[in-house]
Each structure stands twice: as structure tokens, then as C-alpha cells.
C-alpha positions in Angstrom: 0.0 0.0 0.0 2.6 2.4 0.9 5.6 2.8 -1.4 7.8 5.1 0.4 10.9 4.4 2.8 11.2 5.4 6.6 13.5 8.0 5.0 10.8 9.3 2.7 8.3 9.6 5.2 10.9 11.4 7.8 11.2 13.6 5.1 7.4 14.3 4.5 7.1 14.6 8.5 10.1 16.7 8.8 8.6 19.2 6.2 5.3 19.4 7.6 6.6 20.0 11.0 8.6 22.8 9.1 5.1 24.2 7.6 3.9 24.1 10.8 6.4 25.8 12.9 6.4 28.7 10.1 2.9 29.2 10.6 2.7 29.2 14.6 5.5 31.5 14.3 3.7 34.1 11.5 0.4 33.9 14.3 2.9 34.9 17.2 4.1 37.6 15.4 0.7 39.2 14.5 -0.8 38.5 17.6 2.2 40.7 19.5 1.7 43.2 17.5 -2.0 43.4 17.7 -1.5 43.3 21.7 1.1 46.1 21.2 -1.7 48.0 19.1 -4.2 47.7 22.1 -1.8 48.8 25.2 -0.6 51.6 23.0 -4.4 52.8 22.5 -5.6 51.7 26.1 -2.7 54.1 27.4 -4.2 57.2 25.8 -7.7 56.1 27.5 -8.6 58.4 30.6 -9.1 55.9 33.6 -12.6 57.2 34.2 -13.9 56.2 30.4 -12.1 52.6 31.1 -14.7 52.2 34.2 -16.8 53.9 32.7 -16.4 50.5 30.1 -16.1 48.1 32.5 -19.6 48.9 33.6 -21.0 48.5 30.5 -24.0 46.0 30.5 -25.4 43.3 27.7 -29.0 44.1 27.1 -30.3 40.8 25.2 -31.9 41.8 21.5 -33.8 38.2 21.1 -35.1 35.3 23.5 -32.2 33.3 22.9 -29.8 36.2 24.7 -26.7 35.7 22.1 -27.4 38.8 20.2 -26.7 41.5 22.4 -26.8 45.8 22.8 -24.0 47.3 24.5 -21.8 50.6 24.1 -18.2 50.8 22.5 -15.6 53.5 23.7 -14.8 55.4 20.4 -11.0 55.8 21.2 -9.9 56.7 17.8 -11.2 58.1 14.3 -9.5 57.9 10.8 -11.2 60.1 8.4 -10.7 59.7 4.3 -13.5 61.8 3.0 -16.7 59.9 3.1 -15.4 56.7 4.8 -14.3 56.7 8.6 -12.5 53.9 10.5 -13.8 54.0 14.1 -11.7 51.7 16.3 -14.0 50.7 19.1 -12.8 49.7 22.3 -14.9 47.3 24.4 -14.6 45.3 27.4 -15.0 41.5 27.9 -16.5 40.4 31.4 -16.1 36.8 31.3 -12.2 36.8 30.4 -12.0 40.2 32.7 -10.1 42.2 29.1 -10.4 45.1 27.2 -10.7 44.1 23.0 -10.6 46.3 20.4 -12.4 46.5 17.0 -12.2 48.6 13.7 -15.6 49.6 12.3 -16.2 51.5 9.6 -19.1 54.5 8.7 -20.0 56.5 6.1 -18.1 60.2 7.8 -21.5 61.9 7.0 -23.4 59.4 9.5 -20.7 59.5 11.9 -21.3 63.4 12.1 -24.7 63.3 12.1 -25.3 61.0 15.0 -22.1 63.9 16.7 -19.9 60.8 17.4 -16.6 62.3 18.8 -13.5 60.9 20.6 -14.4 58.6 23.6 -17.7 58.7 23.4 -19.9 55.5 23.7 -20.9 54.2 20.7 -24.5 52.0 21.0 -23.6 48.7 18.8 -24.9 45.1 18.5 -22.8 42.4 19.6 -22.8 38.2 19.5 -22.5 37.4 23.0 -22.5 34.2 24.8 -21.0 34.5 28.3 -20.9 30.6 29.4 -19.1 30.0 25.4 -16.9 33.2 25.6 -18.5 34.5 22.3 -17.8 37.8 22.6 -18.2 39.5 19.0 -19.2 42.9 17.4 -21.8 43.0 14.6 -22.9 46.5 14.0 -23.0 49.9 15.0 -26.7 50.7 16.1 
């Protein structure tokens, strides 16, 4: 059935460990860096909006209590005429962490509904406190 040599398939194994170590080291890499992203932004947070945050409730949307309304901190804005980046920072209760997430608006809604820096944004999230689902969807 199999046609190849213990040296052939040390060789096949070898590689794929190879593959495998490349990758784990790629996600390392990425995942520092997004950490690094977060610290850097949660150290230009005031203190008071960070508890402000942390007491931030889940109001369920539906009977089944996954789909969630709660507020983001808006902790930073990038503007490019009619399309804004809002990075939203939130705060996760069951694994006690703050998380961060990019959204993006059209600028003219942005400015109608007067968003501005570190305000709290109304949004829709997945949440499932006993799974750890913790997930944005929209901005409400």
C-alpha cells in the first residue's frame, strides 16, 4: 500500500513540521503586534472612560440572549472623506479584558449622530457569556 521508505516519510514529517512551525510563528508575530496595538491605545484612555467601560452592561436583543446591545468607547477616528474607521474599544467580562475593534461609517453618519472621541458608541454584539463569544456585529 505504501511505497515510500522510513527516509521518505521522515522527510514528508520533517517538512510538515517545518510548515507548521512557520505558521505558529507568523500567528505569534501578529498577535504581539496586535496586543502592542491595544496597550498603546488603552494608554491614551482616561481611567474614568475605562470604568466607565467596564460597567458597561449586555442588554439581550432576542429570546435566545446571544445577540446583544451594549456601548463601545470610540478611542480613535480615521477620516478619508466619506469613509471613517472608528476603532471601538470594548470590554470583555467573562475573560475580565479590554478588546478592540475597527468599524467602519460612512463620515456623514458619523457626524450626524455627533460621534466624537471617547464617546460610547450603541452597537450590537454576539455574546455568549458561558461559550466566551464575545463578537461585534454592527454599529446601532
Amino acid at each position: 500500500m505504501w511505497d515510500m521508505s522510513i527516509g521518505e516519510l521522515l522527510l514528508y514529517l520533517g517538512v510538515g513540521v517545518v510548515i507548521c512551525a512557520i505558521f505558529a510563528a507568523v500567528v505569534f508575530v501578529i498577535a504581539k503586534k496586535d496586543n502592542a496595538k491595544l496597550e498603546d491605545l488603552l494608554a491614551a484612555i482616561p481611567e474614568d472612560k475605562k470604568e466607565a467601560l467596564k460597567a458597561e452592561q449586555y442588554q439581550p436583543l432576542d429570546g435566545s440572549g446571544i445577540k446583544c446591545a451594549t456601548r463601545g468607547l470610540l478611542a480613535a477616528v480615521e477620516t478619508n472623506g466619506e469613509k471613517s474607521k472608528m476603532r471601538l474599544v470594548f470590554y470583555n467580562q467573562a475573560r475580565d479584558a479590554f478588546y478592540d475593534h475597527t468599524a467602519k461609517i460612512r463620515t456623514s453618519e458619523m457626524n450626524g449622530k455627533g460621534y466624537k472621541l471617547y464617546d460610547m458608541v450603541p452597537c450590537e454584539m454576539k455574546y455568549d457569556k458561558e461559550m466566551y463569544i464575545h463578537e461585534f456585529k454592527k454599529i446601532m
